[in-house]
DOTORGU-639993 format. One record per residue: x, y, z of N, C-alpha, C in turn; residue in three letters. Coordinates in steps of 0.02 Angstrom, whole numbers, padded with zeros to 5 digits, always signed. Layout:
XYZXYZXYZALA ...
//
This chain:
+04073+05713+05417+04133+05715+05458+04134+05773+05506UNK +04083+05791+05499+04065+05863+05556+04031+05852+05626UNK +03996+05810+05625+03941+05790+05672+03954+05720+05704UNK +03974+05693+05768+03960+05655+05772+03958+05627+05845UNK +03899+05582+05848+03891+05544+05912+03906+05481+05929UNK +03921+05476+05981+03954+05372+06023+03888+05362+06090UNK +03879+05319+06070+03812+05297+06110+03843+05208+06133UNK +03834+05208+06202+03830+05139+06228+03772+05128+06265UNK +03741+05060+06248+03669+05060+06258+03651+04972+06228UNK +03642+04961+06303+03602+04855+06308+03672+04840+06258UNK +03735+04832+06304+03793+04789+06244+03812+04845+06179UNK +03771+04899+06141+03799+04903+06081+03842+04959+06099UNK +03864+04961+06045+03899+05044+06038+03887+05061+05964UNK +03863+05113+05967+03828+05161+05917+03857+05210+05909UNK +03898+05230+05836+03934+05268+05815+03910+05295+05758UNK +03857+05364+05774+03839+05400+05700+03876+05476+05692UNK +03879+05478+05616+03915+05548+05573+03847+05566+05542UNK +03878+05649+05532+03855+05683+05485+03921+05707+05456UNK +03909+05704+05389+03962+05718+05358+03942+05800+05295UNK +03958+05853+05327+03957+05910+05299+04033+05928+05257UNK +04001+05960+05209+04039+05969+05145+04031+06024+05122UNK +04080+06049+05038+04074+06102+04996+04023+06060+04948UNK +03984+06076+04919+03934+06067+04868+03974+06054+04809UNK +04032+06089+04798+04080+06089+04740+04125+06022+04745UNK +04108+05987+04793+04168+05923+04785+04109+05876+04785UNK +04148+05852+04738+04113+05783+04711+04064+05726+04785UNK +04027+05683+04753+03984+05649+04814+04039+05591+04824UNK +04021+05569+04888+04069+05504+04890+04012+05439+04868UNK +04051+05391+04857+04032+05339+04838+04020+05305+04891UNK +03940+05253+04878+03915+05202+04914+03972+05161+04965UNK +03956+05131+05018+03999+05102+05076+04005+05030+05033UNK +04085+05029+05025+04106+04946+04990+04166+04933+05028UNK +04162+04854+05036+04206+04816+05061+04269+04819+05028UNK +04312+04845+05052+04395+04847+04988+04465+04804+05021UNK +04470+04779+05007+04556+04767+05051+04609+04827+05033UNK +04657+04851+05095+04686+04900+05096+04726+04873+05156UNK +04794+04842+05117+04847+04811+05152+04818+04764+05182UNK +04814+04716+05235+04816+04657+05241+04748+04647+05253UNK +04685+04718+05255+04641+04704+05302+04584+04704+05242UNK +04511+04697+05282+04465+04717+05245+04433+04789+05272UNK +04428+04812+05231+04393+04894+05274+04337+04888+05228UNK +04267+04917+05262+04214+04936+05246+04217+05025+05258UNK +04173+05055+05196+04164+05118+05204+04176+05155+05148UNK +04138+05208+05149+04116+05267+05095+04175+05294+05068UNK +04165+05305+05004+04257+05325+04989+04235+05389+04958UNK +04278+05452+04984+04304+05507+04933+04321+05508+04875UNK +04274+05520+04811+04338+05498+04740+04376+05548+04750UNK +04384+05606+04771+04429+05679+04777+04485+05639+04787UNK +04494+05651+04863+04561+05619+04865+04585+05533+04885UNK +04521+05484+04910+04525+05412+04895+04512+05401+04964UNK +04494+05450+04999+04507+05423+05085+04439+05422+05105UNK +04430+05406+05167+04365+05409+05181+04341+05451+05268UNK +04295+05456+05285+04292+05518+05335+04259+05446+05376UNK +04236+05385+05373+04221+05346+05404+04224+05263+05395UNK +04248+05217+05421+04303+05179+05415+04274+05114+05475UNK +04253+05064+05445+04254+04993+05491+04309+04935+05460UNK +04362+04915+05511+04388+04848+05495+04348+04789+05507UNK +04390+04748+05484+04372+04654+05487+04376+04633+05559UNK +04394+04695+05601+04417+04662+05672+04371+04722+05727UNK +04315+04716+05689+04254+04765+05720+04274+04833+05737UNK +04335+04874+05737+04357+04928+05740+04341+04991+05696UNK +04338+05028+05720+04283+05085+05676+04310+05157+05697UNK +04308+05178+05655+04366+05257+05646+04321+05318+05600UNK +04317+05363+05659+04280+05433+05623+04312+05483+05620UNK +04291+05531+05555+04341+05586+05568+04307+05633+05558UNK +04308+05698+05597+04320+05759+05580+04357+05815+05574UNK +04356+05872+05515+04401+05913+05524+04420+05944+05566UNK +04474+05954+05576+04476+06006+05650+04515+05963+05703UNK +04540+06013+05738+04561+05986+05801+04514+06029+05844UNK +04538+06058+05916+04488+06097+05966+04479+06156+05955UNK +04495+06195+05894+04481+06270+05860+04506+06261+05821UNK +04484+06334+05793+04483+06347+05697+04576+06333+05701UNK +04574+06321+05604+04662+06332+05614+04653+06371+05531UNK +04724+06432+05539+04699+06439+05454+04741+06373+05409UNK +04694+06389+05371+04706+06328+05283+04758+06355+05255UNK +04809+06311+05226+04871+06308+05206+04854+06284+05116UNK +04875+06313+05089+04864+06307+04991+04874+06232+04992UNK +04918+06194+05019+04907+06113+05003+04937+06090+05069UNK +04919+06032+05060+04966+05976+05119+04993+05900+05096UNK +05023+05882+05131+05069+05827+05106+05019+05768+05092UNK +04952+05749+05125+04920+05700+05106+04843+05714+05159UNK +04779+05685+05115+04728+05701+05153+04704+05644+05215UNK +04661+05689+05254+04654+05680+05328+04609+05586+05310UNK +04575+05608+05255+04543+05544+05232+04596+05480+05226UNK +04617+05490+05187+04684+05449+05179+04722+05418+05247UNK +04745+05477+05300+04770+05451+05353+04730+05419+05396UNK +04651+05415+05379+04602+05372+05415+04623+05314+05384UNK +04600+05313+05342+04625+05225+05294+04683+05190+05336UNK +04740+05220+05317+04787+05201+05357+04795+05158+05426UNK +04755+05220+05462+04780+05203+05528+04699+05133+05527UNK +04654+05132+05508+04611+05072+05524+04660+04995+05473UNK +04691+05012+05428+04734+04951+05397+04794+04932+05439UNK +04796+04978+05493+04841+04930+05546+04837+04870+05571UNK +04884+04856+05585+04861+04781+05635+04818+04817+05696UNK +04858+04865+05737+04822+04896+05778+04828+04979+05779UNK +04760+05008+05755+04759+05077+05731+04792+05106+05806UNK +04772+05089+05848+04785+05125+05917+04875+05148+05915UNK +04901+05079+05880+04973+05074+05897+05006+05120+05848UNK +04957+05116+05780+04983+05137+05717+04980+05225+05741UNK +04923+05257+05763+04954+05321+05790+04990+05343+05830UNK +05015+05307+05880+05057+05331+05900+05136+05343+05854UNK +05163+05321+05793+05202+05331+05764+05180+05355+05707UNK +05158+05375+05678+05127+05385+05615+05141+05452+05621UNK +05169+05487+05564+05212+05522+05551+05152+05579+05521UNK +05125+05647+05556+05067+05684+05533+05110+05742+05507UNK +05171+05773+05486+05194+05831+05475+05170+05854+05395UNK +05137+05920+05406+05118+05919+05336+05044+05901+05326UNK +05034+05898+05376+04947+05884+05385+04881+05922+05417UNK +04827+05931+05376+04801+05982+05406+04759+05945+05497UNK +04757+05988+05527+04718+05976+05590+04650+05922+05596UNK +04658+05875+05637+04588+05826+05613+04565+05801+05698UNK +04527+05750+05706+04512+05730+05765+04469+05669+05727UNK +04489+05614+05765+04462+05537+05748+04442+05509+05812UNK +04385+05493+05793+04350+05444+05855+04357+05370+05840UNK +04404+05351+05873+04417+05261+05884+04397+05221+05913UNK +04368+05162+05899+04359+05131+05955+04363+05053+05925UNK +04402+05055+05969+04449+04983+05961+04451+04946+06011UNK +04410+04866+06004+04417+04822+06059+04369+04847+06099UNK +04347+04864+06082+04258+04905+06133+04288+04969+06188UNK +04364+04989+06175+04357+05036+06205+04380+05086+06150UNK +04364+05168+06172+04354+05222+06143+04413+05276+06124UNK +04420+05315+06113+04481+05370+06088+04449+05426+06070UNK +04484+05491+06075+04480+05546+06037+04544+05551+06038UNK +04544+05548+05963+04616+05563+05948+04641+05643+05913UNK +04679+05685+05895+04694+05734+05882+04748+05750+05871UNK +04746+05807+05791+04824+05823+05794+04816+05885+05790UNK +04837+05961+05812+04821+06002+05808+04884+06049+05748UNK +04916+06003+05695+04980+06044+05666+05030+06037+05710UNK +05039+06029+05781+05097+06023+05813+05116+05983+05876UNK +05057+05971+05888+05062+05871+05910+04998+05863+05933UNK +05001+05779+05938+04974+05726+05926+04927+05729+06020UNK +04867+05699+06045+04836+05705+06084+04789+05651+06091UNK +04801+05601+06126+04753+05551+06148+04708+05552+06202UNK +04626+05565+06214+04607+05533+06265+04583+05464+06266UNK +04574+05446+06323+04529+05375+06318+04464+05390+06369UNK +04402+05390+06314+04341+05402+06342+04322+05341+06382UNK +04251+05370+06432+04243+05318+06475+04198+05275+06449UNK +04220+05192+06469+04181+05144+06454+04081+05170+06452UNK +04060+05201+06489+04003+05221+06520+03969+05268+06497UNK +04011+05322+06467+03982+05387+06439+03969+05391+06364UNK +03931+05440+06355+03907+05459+06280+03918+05523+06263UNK +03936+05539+06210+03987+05585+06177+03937+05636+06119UNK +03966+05670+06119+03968+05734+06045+04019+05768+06016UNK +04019+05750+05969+04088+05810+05932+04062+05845+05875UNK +04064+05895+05871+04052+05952+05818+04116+05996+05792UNK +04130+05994+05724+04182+06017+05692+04219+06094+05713UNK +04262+06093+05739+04293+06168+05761+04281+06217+05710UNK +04296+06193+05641+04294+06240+05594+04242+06233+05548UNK +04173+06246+05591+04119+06263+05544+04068+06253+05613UNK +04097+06245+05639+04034+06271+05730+04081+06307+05791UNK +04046+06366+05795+04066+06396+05875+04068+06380+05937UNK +04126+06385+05981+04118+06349+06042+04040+06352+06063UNK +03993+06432+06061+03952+06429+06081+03892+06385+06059UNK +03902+06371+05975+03832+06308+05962+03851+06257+05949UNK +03946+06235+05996+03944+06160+05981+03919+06156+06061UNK +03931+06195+06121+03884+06192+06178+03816+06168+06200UNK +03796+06229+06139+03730+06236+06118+03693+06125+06092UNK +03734+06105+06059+03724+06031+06013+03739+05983+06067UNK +03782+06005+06117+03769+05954+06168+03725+05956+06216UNK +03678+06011+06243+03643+06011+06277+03585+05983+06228UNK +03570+05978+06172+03532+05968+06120+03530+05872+06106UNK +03586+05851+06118+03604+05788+06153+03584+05751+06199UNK +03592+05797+06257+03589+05766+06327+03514+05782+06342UNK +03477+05832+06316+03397+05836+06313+03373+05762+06283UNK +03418+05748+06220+03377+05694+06203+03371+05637+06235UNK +03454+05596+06268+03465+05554+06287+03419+05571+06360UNK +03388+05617+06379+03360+05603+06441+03285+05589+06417UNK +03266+05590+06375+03209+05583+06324+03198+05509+06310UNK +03273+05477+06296+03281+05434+06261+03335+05385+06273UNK +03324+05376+06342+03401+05353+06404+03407+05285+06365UNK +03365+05231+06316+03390+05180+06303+03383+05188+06196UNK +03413+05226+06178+03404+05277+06123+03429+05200+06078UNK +03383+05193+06024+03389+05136+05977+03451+05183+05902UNK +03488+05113+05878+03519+05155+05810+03474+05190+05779UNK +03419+05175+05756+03361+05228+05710+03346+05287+05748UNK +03336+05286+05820+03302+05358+05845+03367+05394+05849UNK +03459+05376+05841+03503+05423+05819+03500+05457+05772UNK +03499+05396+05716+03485+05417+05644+03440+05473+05633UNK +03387+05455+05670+03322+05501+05666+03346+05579+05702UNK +03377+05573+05760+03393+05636+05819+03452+05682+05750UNK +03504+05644+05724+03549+05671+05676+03512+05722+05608UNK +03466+05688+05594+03435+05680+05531+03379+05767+05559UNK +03352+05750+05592+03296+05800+05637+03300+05841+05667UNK +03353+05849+05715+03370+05901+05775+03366+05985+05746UNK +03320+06001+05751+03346+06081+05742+03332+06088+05646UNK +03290+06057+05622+03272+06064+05586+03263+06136+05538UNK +03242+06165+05570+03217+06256+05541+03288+06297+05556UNK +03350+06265+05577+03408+06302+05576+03451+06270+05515UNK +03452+06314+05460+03518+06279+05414+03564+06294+05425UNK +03585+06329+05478+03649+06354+05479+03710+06308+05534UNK +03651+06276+05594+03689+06247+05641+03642+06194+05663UNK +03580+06189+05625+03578+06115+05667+03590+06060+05632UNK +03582+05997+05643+03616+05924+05652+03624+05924+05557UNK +03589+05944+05547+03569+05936+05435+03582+06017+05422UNK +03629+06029+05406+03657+06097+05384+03639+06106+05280UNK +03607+06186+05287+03650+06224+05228+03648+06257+05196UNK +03700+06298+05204+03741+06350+05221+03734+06378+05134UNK +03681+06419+05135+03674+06471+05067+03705+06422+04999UNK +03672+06338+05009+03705+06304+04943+03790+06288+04939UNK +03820+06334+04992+03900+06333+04985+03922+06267+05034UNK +03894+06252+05080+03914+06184+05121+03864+06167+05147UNK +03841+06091+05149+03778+06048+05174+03812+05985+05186UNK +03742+05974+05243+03772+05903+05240+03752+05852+05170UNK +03786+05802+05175+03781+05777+05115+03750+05700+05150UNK +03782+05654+05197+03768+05610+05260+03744+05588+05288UNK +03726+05526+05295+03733+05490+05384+03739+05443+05386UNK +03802+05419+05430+03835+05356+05421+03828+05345+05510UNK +03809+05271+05514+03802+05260+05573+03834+05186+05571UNK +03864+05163+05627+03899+05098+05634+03873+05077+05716UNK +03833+05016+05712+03822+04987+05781+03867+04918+05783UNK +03915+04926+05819+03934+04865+05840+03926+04830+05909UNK +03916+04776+05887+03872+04721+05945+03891+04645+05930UNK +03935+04613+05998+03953+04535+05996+04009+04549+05929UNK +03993+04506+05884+04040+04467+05831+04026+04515+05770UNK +03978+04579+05751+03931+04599+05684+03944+04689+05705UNK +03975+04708+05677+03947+04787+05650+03922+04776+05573UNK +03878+04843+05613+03815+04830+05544+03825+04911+05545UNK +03828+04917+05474+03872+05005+05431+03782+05028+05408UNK +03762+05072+05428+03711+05110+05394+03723+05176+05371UNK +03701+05201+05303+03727+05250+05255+03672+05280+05226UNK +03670+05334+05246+03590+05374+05220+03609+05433+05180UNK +03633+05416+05124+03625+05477+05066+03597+05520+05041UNK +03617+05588+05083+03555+05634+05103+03540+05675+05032UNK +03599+05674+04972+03596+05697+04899+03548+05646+04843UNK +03554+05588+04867+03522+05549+04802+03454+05509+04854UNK +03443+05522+04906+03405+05490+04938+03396+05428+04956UNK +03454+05384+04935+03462+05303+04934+03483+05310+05016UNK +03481+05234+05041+03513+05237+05093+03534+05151+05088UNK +03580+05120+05112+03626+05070+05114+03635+05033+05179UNK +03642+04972+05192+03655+04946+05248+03700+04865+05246UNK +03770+04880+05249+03812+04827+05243+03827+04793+05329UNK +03861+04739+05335+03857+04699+05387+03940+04669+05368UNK +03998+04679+05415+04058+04634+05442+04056+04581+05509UNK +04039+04538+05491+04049+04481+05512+04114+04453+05552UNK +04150+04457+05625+04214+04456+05644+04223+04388+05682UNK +04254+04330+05627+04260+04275+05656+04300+04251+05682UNK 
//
């Protein structure tokens, strides 16, 4: 939920995470199909608190999260409900787009969700004291790196690290993401793409979602047990 890129490329759109963590919280569980209110959601669940940091509906819609809004914020001893959780949510909408705009965040720590609904895109954000929509361009390709666990200067640093590749790799397949996520900066544990951080936070991750026509297809590379997973929603 730290790392992540939006790639459009021949029709698809390619949406991969890295999902960095405390070592001390439990692993999440394999990507399963669940119903959650009227819908079907695919995706990795938190047993901590039940939510998930990455999220596909039955209606090809696909929701990422990371902590943070656009800088650090300090941590509050508890909050009213986790950022995981309010992902769930807002993808069990009829329409997540609609569902944030009312959805009630007080009491919540700072997050930022990448949406993209109906083939078009979002960064969404709450920073503790309101709510912030863009709508990215049909055309462009993206990076987001977590405010609170990368510096303006090496989330800079991760997009030029990006845009080296995509000029490398102007028609970039889901695997050579996987691969760029998985690889980049290898000999840095501290900030590149596979973090970790003196055993105290690593990534744990990599969840990638290509959706294309009628099929997102969920790929899940479990960087702790070494398994990796590949489920398919079907939108008829």
């Amino acid at each position: 939920m730290c790392t992540v890129t939006l790639v459009r490329n021949e029709g698809k759109i390619i949406i991969t995470s890295n999902r960095d963590e405390r070592t001390t919280r439990p692993a999440s569980h394999k990507p399963e199909l669940q119903l959650v209110g009227n819908k079907k959601l695919l995706f990795p669940k938190d047993p901590l608190a039940g939510g998930s940091w990455f999220v596909v509906d039955d209606d090809s819609n696909v929701g990422v999260l990371l902590n943070g809004a656009d800088k650090p914020h300090s941590i509050k001893p508890s909050y009213r409900m986790s950022r995981g959780v309010i992902l769930l949510n807002l993808l069990a909408a009829s329409s997540p787009i609609n569902e944030w705009q009312k959805i009630d965040l007080t009491e919540i720590e700072p997050f930022t969700v990448l949406l993209t609904q109906g083939r078009q895109s979002y960064q969404l954000q709450w920073n503790e004291t309101a709510k912030n929509m863009v709508s990215l361009e049909d055309t462009g390709n993206f990076i987001w790196s977590s405010a609170t666990l990368y510096t303006e200067e090496i989330r800079l640093a991760r997009a030029k690290w990006f845009s080296t590749f995509l000029s490398e790799f102007p028609e970039a397949t889901p695997q050579q993401l996987r691969e760029f996520h998985k690889y980049t900066k290898g000999n840095d544990p501290k900030n590149g793409l596979v973090i970790n951080r003196d055993n105290i936070v690593q990534t744990q991750s990599i969840t990638q979602a290509v959706i294309e026509n009628n099929k997102v297809e969920l790929h899940h590379d479990d960087l702790l047990t070494s398994n990796a997973y590949t489920n398919s929603l079907l939108i008829v």
